[in-house]
N, CA, C and O atoms as a CHARMM CRD file, in Angstrom:
* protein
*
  300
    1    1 UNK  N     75.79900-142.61300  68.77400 PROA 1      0.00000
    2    1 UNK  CA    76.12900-143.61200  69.75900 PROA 1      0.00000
    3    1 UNK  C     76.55600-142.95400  71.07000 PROA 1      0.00000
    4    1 UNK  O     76.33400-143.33800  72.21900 PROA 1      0.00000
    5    2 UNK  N     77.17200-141.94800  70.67100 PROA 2      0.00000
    6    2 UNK  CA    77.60600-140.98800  72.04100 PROA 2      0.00000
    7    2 UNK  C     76.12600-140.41300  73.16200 PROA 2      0.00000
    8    2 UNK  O     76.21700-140.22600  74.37500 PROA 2      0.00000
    9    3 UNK  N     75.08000-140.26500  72.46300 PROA 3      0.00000
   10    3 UNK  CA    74.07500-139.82600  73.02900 PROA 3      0.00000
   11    3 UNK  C     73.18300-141.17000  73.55200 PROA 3      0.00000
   12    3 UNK  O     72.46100-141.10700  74.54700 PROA 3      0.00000
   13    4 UNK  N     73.33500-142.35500  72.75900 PROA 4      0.00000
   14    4 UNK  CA    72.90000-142.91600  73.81000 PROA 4      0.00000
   15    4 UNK  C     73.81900-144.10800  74.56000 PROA 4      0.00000
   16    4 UNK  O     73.39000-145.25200  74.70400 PROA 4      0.00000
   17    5 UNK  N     75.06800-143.69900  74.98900 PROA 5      0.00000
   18    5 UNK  CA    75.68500-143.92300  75.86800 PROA 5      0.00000
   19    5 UNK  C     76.08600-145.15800  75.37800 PROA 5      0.00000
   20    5 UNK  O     75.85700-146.17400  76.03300 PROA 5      0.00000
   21    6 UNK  N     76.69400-145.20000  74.23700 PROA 6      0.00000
   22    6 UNK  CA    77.40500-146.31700  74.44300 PROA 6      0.00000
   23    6 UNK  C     78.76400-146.11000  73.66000 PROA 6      0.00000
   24    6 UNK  O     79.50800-147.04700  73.36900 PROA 6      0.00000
   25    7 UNK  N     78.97500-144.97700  73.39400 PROA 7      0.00000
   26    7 UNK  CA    80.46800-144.16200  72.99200 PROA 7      0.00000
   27    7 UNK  C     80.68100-143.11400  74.42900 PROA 7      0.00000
   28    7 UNK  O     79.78800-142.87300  75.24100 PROA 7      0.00000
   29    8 UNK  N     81.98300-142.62900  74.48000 PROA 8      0.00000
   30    8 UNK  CA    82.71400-141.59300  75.38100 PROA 8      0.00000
   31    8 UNK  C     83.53900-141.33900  74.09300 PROA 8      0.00000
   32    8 UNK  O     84.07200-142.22000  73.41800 PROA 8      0.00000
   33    9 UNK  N     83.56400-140.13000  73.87400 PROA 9      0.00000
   34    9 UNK  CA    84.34000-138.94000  73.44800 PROA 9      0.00000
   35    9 UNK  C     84.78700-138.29700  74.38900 PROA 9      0.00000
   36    9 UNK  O     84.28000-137.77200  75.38000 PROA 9      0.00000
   37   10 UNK  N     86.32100-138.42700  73.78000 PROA 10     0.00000
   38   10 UNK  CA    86.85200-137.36800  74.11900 PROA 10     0.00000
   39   10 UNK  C     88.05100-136.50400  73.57600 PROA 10     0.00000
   40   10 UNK  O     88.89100-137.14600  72.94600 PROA 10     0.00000
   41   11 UNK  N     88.25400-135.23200  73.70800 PROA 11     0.00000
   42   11 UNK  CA    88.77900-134.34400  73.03500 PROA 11     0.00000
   43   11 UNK  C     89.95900-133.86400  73.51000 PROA 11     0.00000
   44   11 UNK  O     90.02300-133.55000  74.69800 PROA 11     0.00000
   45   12 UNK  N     90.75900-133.76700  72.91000 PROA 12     0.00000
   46   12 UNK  CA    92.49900-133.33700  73.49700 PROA 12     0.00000
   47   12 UNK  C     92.80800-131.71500  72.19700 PROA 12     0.00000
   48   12 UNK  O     92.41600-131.56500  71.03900 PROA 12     0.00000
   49   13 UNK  N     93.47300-130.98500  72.90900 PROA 13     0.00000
   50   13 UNK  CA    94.05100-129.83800  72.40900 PROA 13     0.00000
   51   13 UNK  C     92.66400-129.06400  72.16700 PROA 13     0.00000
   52   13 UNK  O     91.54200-129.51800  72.39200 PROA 13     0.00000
   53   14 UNK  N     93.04600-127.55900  71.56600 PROA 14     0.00000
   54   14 UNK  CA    91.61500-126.89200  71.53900 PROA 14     0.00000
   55   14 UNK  C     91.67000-126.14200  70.56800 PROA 14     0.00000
   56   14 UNK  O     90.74500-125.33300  70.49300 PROA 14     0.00000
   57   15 UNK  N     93.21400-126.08500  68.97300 PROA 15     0.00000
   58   15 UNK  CA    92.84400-125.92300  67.88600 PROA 15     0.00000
   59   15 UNK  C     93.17200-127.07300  67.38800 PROA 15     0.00000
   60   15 UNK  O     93.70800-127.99500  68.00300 PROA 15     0.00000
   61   16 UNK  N     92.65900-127.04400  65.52500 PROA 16     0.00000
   62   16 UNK  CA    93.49800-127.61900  64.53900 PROA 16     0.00000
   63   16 UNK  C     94.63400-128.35200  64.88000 PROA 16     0.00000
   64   16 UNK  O     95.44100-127.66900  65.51000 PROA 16     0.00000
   65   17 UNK  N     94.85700-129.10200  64.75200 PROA 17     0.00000
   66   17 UNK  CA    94.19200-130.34500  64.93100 PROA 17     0.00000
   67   17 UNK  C     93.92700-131.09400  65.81600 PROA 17     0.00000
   68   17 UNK  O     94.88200-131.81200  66.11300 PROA 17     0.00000
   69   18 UNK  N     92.70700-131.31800  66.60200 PROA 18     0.00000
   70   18 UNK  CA    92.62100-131.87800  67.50600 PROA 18     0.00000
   71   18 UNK  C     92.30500-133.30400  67.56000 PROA 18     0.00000
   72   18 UNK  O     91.46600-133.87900  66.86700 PROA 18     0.00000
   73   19 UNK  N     92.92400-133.72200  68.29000 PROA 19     0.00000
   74   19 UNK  CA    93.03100-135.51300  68.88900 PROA 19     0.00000
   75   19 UNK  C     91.70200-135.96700  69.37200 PROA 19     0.00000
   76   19 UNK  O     91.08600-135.16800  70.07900 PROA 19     0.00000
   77   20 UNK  N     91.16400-137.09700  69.11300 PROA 20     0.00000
   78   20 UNK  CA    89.67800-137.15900  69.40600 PROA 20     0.00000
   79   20 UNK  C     89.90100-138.53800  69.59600 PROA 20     0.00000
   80   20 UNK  O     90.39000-139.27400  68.73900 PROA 20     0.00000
   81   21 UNK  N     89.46100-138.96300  70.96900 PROA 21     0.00000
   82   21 UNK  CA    89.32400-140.41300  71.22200 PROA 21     0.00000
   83   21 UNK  C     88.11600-140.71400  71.45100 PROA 21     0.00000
   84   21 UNK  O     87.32500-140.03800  72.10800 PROA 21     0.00000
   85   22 UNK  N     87.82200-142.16500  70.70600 PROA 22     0.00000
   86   22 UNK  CA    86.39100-143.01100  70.83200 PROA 22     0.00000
   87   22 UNK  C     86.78200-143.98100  72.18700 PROA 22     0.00000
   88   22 UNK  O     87.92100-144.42300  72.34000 PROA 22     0.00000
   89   23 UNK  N     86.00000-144.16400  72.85800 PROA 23     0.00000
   90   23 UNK  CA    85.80400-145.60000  73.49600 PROA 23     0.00000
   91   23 UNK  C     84.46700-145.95400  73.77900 PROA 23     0.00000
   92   23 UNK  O     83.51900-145.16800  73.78900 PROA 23     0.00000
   93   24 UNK  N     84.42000-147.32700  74.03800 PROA 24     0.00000
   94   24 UNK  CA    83.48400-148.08800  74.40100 PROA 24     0.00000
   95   24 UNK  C     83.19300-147.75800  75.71100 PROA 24     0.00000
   96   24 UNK  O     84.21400-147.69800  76.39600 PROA 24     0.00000
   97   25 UNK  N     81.77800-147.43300  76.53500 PROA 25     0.00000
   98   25 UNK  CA    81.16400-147.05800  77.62600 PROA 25     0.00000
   99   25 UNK  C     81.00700-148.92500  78.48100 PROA 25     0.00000
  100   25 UNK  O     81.35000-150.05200  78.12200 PROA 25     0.00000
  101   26 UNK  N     80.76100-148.72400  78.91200 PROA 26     0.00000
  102   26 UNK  CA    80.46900-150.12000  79.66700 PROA 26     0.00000
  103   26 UNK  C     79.15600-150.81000  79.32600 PROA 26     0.00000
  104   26 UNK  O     78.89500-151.93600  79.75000 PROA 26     0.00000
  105   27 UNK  N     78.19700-149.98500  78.41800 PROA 27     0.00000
  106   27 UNK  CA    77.05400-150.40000  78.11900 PROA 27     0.00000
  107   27 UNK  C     77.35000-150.30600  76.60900 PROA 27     0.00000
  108   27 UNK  O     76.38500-150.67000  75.93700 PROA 27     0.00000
  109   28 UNK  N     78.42100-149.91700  75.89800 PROA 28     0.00000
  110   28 UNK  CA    78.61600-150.26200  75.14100 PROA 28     0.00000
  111   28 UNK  C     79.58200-151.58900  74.58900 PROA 28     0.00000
  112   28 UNK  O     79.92700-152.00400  73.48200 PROA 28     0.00000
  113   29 UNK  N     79.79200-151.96700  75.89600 PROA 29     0.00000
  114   29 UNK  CA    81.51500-153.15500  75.88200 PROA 29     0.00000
  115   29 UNK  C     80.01600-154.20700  75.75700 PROA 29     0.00000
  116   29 UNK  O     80.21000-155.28600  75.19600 PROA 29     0.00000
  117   30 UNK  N     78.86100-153.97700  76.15300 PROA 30     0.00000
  118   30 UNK  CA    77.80600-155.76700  76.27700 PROA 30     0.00000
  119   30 UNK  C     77.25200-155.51600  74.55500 PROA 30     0.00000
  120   30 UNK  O     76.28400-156.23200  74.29800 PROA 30     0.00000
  121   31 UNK  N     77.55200-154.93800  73.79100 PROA 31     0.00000
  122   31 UNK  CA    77.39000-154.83500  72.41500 PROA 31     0.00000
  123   31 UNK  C     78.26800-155.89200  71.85500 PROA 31     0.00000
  124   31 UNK  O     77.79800-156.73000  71.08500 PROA 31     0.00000
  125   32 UNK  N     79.63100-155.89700  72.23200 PROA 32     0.00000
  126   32 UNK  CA    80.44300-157.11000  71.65600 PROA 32     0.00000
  127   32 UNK  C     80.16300-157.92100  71.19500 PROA 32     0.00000
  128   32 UNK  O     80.30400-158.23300  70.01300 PROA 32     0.00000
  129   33 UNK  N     79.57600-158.59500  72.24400 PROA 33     0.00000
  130   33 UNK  CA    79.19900-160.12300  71.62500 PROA 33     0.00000
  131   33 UNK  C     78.18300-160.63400  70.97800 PROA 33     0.00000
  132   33 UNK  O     78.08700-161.77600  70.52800 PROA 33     0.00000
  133   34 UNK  N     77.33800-159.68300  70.93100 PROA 34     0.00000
  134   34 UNK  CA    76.35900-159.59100  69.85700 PROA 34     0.00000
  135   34 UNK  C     77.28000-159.26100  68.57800 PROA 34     0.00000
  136   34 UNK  O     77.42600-159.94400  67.56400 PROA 34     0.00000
  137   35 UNK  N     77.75400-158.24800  68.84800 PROA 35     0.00000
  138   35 UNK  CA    78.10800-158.34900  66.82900 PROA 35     0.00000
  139   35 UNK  C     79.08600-158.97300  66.39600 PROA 35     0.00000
  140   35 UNK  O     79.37900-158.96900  65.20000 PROA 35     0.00000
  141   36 UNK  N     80.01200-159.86200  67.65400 PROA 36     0.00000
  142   36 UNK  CA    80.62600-160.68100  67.59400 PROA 36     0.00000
  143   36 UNK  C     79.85400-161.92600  66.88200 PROA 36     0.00000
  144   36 UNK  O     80.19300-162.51500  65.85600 PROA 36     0.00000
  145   37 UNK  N     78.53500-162.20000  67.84700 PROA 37     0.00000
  146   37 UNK  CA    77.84300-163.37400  67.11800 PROA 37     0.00000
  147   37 UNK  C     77.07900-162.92800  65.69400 PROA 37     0.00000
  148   37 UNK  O     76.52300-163.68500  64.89800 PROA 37     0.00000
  149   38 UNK  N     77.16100-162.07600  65.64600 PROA 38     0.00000
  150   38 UNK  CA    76.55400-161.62700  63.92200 PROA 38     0.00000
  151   38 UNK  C     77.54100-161.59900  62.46000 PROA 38     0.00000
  152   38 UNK  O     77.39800-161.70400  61.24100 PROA 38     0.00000
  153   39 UNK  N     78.66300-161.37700  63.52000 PROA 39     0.00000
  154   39 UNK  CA    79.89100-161.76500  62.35100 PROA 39     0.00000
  155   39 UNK  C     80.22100-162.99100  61.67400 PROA 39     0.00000
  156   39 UNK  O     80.47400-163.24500  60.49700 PROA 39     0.00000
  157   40 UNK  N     80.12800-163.93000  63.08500 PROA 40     0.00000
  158   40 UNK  CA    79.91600-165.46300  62.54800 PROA 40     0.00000
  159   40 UNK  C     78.30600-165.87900  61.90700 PROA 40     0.00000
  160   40 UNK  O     78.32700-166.73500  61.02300 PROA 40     0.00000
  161   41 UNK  N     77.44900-165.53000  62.15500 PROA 41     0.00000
  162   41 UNK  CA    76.67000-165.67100  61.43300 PROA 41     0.00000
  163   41 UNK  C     77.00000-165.27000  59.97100 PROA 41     0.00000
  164   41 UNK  O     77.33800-166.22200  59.26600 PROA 41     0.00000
  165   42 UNK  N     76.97100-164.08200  59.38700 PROA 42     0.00000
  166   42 UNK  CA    77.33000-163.88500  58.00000 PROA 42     0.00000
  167   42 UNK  C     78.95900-164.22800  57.60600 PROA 42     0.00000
  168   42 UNK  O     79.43700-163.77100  56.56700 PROA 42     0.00000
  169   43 UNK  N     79.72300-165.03300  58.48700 PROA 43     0.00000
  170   43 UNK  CA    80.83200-165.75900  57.98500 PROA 43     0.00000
  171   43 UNK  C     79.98800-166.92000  57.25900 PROA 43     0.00000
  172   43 UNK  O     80.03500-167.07600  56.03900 PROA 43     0.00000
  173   44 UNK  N     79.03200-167.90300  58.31200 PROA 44     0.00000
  174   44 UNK  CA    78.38800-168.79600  57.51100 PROA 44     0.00000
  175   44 UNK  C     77.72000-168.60500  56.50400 PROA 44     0.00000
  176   44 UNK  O     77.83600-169.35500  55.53500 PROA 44     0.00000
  177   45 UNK  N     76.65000-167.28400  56.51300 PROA 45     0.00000
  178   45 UNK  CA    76.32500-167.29500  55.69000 PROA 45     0.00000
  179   45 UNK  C     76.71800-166.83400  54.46500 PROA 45     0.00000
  180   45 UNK  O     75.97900-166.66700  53.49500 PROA 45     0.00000
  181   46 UNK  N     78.02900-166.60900  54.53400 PROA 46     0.00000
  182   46 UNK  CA    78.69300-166.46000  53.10100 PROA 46     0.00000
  183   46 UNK  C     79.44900-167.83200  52.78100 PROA 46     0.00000
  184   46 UNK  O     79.83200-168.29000  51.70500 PROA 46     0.00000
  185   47 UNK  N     79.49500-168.10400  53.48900 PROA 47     0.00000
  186   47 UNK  CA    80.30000-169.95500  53.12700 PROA 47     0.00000
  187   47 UNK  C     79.17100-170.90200  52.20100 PROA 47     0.00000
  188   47 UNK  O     79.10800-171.53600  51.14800 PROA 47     0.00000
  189   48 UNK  N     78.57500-170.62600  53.05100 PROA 48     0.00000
  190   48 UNK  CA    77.07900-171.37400  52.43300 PROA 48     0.00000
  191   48 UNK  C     76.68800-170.67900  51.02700 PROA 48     0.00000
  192   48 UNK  O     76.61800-171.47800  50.09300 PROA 48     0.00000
  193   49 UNK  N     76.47700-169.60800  50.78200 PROA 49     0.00000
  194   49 UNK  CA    76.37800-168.87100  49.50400 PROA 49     0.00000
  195   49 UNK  C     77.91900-169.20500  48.37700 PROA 49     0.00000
  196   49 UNK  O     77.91800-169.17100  47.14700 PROA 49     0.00000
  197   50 UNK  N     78.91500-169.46200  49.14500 PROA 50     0.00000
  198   50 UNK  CA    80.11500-169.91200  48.40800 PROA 50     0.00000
  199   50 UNK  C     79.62000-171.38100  47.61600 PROA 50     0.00000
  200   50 UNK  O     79.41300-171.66200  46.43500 PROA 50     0.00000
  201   51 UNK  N     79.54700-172.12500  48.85400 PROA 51     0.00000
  202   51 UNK  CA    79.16700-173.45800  48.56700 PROA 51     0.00000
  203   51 UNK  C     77.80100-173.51200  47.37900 PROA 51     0.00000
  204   51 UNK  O     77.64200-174.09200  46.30400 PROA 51     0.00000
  205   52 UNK  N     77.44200-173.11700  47.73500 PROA 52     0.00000
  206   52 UNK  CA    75.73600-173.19400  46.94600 PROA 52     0.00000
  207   52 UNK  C     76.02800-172.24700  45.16900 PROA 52     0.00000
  208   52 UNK  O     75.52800-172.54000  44.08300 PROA 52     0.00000
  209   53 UNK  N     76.90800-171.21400  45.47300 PROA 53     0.00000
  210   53 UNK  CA    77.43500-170.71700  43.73700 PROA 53     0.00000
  211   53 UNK  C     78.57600-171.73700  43.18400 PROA 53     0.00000
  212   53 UNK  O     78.85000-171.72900  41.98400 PROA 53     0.00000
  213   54 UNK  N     79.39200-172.82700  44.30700 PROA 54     0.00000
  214   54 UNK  CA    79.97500-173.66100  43.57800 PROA 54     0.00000
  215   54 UNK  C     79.02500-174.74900  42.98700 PROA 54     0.00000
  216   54 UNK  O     79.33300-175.24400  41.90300 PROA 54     0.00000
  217   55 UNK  N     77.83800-175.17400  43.65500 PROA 55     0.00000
  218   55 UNK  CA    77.28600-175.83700  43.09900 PROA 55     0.00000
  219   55 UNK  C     76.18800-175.91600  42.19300 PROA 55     0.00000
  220   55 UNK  O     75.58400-176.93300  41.85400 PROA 55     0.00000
  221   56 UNK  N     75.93900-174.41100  41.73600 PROA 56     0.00000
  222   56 UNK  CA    75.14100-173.89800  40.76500 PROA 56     0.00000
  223   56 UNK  C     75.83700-174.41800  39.31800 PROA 56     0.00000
  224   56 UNK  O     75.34400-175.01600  38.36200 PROA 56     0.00000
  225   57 UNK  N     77.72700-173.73700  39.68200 PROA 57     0.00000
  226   57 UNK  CA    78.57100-173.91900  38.64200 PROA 57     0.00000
  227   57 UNK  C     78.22100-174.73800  38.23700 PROA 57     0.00000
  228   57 UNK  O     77.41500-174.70700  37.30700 PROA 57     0.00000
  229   58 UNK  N     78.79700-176.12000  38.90400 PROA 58     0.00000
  230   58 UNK  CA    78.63500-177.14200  39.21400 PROA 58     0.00000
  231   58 UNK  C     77.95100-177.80300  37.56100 PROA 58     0.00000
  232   58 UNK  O     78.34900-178.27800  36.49700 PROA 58     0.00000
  233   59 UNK  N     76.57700-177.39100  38.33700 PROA 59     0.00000
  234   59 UNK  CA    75.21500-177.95900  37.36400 PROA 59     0.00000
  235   59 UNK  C     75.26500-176.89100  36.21200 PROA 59     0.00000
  236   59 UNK  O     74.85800-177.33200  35.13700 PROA 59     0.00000
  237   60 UNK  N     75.51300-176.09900  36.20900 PROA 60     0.00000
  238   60 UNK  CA    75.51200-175.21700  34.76900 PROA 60     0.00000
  239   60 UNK  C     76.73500-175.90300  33.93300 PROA 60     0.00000
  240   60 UNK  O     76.57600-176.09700  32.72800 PROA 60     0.00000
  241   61 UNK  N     77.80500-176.22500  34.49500 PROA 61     0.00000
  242   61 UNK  CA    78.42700-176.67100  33.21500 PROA 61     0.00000
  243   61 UNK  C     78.23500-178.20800  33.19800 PROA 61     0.00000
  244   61 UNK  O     79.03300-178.74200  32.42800 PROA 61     0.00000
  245   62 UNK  N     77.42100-179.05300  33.81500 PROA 62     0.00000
  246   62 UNK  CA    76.50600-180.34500  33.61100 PROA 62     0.00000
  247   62 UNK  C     75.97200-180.19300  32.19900 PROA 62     0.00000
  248   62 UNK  O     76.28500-180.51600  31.05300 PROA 62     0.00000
  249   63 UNK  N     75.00500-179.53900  32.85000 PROA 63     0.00000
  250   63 UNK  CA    73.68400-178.73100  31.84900 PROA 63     0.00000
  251   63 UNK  C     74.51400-178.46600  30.00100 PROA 63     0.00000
  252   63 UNK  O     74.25700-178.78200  28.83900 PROA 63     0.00000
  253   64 UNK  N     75.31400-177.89200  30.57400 PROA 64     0.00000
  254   64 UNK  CA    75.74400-176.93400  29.13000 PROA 64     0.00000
  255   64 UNK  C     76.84000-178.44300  28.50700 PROA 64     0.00000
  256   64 UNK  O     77.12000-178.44800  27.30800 PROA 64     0.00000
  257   65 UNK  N     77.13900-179.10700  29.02100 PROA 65     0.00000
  258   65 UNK  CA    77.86500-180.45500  28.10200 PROA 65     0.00000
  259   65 UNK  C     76.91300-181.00900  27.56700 PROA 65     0.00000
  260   65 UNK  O     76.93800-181.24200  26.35900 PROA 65     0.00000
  261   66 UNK  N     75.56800-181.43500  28.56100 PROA 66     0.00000
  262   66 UNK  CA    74.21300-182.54300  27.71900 PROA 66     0.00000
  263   66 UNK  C     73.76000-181.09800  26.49400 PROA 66     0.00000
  264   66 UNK  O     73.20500-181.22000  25.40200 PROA 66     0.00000
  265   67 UNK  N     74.08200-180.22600  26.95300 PROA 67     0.00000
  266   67 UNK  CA    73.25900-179.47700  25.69300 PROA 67     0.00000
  267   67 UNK  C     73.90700-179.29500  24.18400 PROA 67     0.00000
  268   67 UNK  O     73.33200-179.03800  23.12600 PROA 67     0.00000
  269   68 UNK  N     75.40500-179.53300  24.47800 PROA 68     0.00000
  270   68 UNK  CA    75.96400-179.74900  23.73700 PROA 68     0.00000
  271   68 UNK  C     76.53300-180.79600  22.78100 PROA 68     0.00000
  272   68 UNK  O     77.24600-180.70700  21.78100 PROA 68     0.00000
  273   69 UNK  N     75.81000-182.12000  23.62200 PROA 69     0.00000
  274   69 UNK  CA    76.05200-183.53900  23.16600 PROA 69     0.00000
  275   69 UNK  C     75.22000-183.51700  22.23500 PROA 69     0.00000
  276   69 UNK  O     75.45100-184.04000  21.14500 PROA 69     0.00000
  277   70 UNK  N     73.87600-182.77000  22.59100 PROA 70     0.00000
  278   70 UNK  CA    72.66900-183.39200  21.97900 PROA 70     0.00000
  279   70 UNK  C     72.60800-183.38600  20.38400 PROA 70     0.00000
  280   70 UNK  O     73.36900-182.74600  19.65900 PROA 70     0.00000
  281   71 UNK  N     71.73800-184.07800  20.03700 PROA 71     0.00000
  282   71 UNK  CA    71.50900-184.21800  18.28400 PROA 71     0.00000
  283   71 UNK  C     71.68900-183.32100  17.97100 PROA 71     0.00000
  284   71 UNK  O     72.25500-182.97900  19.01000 PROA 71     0.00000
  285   72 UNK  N     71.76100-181.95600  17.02400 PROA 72     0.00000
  286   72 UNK  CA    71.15100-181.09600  15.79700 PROA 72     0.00000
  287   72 UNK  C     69.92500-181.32800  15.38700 PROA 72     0.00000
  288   72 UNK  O     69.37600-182.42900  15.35600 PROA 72     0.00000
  289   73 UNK  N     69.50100-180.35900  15.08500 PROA 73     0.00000
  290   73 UNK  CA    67.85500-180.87600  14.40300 PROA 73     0.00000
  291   73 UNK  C     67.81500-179.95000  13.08600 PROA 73     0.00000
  292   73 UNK  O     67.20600-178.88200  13.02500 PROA 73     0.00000
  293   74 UNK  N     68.56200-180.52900  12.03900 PROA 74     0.00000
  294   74 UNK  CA    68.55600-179.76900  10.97500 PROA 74     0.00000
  295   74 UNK  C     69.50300-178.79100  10.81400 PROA 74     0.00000
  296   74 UNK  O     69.66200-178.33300   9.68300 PROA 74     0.00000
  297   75 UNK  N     70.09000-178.42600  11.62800 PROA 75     0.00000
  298   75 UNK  CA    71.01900-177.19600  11.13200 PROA 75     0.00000
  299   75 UNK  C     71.83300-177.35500  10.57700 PROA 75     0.00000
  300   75 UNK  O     72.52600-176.40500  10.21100 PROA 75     0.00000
């Protein structure tokens, strides 16, 4: 990211252990809101995957009571 300009490094002291700061370049600050809007995207789309495995449940334990009501056939 540093090479294509959208990190600044920079380096403090000159042994063990040295201090190393990241920042955002100015062409990296218009990245924001893109992955800002990608975050809310897969917020929804995990809500929706919430919703949709509650309602799988849902029908699986539907399913699994009628299967359990049902007649015997001989056993």
């Amino acid at each position: 990211m540093i090479r294509f300009g959208i990190l600044q490094r920079t380096g403090f002291g000159e042994k063990p252990p040295v201090e190393v700061e990241y920042r955002l370049t100015n062409l990296g600050n218009r990245f924001v809101a893109i992955i800002d809007q990608v975050r809310r995207l897969q917020e929804d789309v995990d809500r929706l995957a919430v919703l949709t495995g509650a309602e799988i449940e849902q029908s699986g334990r539907s399913s699994a009571k009628r299967h359990r009501s049902a007649p015997s056939r001989g056993r």
